[in-house]
Each structure stands twice: as C-alpha cells, then as structure tokens.
C-alpha positions in Angstrom: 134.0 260.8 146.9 130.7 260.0 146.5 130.7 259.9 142.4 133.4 256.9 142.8 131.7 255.4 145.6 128.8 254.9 142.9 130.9 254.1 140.4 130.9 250.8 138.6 133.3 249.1 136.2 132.0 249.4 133.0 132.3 247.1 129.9 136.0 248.6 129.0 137.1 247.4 132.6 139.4 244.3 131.7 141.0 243.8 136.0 140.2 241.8 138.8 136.0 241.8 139.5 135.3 241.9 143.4 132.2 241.4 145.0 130.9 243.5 148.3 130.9 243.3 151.2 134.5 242.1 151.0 135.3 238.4 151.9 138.0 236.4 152.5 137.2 234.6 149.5 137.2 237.8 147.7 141.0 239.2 149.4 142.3 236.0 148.2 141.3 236.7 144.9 143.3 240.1 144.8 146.4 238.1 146.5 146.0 235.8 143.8 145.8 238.3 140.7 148.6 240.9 142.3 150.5 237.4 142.3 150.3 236.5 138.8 150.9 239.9 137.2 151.0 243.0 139.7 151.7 245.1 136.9 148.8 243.9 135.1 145.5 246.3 135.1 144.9 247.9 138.4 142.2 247.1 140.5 139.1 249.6 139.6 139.4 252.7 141.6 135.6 252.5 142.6 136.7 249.6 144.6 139.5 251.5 145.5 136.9 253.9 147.2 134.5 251.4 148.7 137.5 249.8 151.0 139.0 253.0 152.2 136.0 254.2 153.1 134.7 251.2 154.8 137.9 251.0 156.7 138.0 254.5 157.5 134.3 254.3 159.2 135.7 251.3 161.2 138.8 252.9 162.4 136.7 255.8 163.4 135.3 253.5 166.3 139.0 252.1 167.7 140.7 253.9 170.2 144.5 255.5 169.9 145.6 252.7 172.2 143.9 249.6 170.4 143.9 247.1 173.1 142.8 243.6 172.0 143.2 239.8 173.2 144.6 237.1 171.6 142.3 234.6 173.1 145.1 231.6 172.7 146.2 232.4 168.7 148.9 232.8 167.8 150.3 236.2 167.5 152.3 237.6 164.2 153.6 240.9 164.2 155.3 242.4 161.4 157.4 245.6 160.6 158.0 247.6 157.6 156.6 246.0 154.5 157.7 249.3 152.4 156.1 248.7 148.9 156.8 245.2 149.0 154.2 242.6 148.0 156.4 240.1 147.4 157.8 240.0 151.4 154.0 240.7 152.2 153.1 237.2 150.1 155.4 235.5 151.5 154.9 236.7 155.2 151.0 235.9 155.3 152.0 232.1 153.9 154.5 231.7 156.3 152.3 233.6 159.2 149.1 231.4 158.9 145.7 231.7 158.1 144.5 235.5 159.4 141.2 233.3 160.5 143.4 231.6 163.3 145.7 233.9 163.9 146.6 237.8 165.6 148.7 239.8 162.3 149.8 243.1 163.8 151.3 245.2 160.8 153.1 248.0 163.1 153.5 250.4 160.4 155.8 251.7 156.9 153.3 250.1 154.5 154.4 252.3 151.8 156.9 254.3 150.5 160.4 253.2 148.6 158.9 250.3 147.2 157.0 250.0 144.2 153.6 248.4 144.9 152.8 250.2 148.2 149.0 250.9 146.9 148.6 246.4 146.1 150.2 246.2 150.0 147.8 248.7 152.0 144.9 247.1 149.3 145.4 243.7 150.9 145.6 244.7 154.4 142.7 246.8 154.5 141.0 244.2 152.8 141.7 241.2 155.6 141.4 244.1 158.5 138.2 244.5 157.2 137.3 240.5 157.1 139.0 240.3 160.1 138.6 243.7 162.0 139.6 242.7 165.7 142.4 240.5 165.0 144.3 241.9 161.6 145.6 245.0 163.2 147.1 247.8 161.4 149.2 250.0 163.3 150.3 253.7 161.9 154.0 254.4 161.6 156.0 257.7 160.7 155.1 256.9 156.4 151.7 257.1 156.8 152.1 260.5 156.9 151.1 262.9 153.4 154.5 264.7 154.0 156.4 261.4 154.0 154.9 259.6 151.1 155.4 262.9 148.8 159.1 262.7 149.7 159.7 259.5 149.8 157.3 257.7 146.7 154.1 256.8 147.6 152.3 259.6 146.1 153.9 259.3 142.3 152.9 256.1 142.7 149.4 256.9 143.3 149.0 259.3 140.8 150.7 256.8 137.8 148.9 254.4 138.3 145.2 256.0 138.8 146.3 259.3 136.5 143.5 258.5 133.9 140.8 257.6 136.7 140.6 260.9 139.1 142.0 264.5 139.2 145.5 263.5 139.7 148.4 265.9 139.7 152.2 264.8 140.3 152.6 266.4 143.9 149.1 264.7 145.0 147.4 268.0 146.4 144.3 267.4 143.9 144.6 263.8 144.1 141.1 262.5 145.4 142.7 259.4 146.2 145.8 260.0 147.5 143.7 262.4 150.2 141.3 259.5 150.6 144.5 257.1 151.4 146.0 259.8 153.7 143.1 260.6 155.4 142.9 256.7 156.6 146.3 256.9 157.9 145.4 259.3 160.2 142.7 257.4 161.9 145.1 254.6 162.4 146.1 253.4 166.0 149.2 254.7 167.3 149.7 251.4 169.4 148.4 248.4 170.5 148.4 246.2 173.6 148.1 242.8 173.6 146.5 241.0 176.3 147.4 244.1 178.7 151.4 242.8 178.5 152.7 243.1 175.2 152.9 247.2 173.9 153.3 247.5 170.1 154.4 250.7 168.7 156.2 251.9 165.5 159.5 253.9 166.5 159.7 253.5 170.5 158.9 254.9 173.7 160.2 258.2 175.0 160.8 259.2 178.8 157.4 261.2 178.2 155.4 258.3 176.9 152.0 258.0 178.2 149.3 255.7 177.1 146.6 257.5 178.7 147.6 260.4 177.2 147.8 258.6 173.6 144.6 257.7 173.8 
C-alpha cells in the first residue's frame, strides 16, 4: 500500500492530473473527464490509493449508526447507482450543489454495471470534501463475495491489470482488497435529525440500533 501511496504519475501518464488534498474544484474535474470519455485512460491508481485511504481513516472515526443533522438543507437520498455514472451525473445535477445540500447514497454502488470503480471514485471524492453531509451508506454489494459474483471485481482487475498484482478472481488484487476493505467500515445506517432512519434492505422484528452501533 504504501509503494502506491508514494507513487507518482510519471511522464508516460497521459489521464486526468489531480491535486491533493482533494477539492471540490478537483472532483469536478474527474466528473468532467469520466463525462467526456469514461473509457478513456483511467485515473492513476496512486490516486486511486490516496482517496481510499483517506476515506477509509475517516470512516474509521463514524459510528455504525451515523447520526447527522440537516441544519435546514435540503435532503437527497439515493438508492442503487449499480455501475452507473451516467444516472449518477445526472442525479447530482438534478440533486443540487453537495455544498448546500444532504446526498445520502444508501448503498449498491457497484456491481452489474460497467463503471462501478468511476461511481465509488466520485463519491468518495465529494464525501471527502464534504465528510458530514455527503453520506455513503453500505448495502449488501459492498460485500467481496458479492462483487466477485456479480462484476465488480473483473472490472477492477481489467482496468488496473497492468498497474498492481491483479489476478481474475481478485484474491491478489491490492486494490480490489483496498476497495473492499472501505466497504466494510461503511455505516450500516443513518439517522437524520433523530426522525428519519436510512438503511439499505429494511428492518427486521430484531432490529436494534443500539445494538448496530
């Protein structure tokens, strides 16, 4: 981890340059290149690296129950996104500026669709901008098992399979276990201003929050 982390595009590097610590300015930029050509040259996996692991030290400090306030904005919550940049484009023009307003993403980032590593690149990148108020919520794909099954995992490995130790089922993939390992430090639900709960697939007669968190 720590040989990407220090990584640094070199002169062969023709993508998308960023700048850290990560800005709006700077996710706005990777909205705008995914829009012109996602398929163009991905993002630099030492990037990659820095955002994870940034977002994984900050998840590492919110609770299993993330309980936050919404302090009079408004308040977008959003389901499964599945791969899908386009629908995630078109939801963050349509939902508003993340400055001035609440985006919960409650879950199923990835998986089935084809650009599920651009989608859980651009939210990480605004819920680090905006860490208490762009809100990402885990769901039953952000799970290893899942994405192996279902396609998050090839995806991974084709598109990085020249830039770390990949392998097709994703158990030496550096990445992949990096991506994963976020998941798991993900919220399992929030509450908005202690009335609204937010969670991926329901409540059972069991359900506890206490417990959760």
């Amino acid at each position: 981890l720590n040989d990407f982390l220090d990584q640094k595009p070199d002169a062969s590097y023709t993508g998308l340059k960023l700048n850290f610590p990560i800005t709006k300015t700077e996710v706005e930029k990777i909205i705008k290149y995914y829009r012109e050509d996602i398929e163009s040259v991905p993002i630099h996996i030492s990037y990659l690296y820095k955002m994870f692991s940034e977002y994984k030290n900050h998840l590492k400090t919110v609770k299993n129950v993330n309980r936050i306030y919404s302090k009079g904005k408004s308040l977008v919550v959003v389901g499964d996104i599945h791969g899908s940049f386009r629908d995630l484009d078109l939801i963050l023009q349509a939902g508003g500026d993340p400055a001035e307003t609440i985006y919960v993403f409650n879950g199923d980032f990835v998986d089935r669709g084809d650009f599920g590593l651009e989608v859980i690149l651009v939210l990480i990148a605004y819920a680090l901008v905006y860490p208490n108020t762009f809100i990402l919520n885990r769901g039953n794909h952000e799970d290893s098992a899942v994405n192996v099954r279902y396609g998050f995992t090839d995806e991974v490995v084709k598109k990085y399979k020249d830039k770390n130790d990949c392998s097709r089922n994703g158990e030496s993939n550096s990445l992949f276990k990096l991506i994963v390992d976020v998941f798991r430090w993900l919220p399992l639900a929030i509450v908005i201003d202690d009335s609204i709960l937010i969670v991926h697939g329901g409540v059972s007669k069991e359900f506890n929050l206490a417990e959760i968190d």
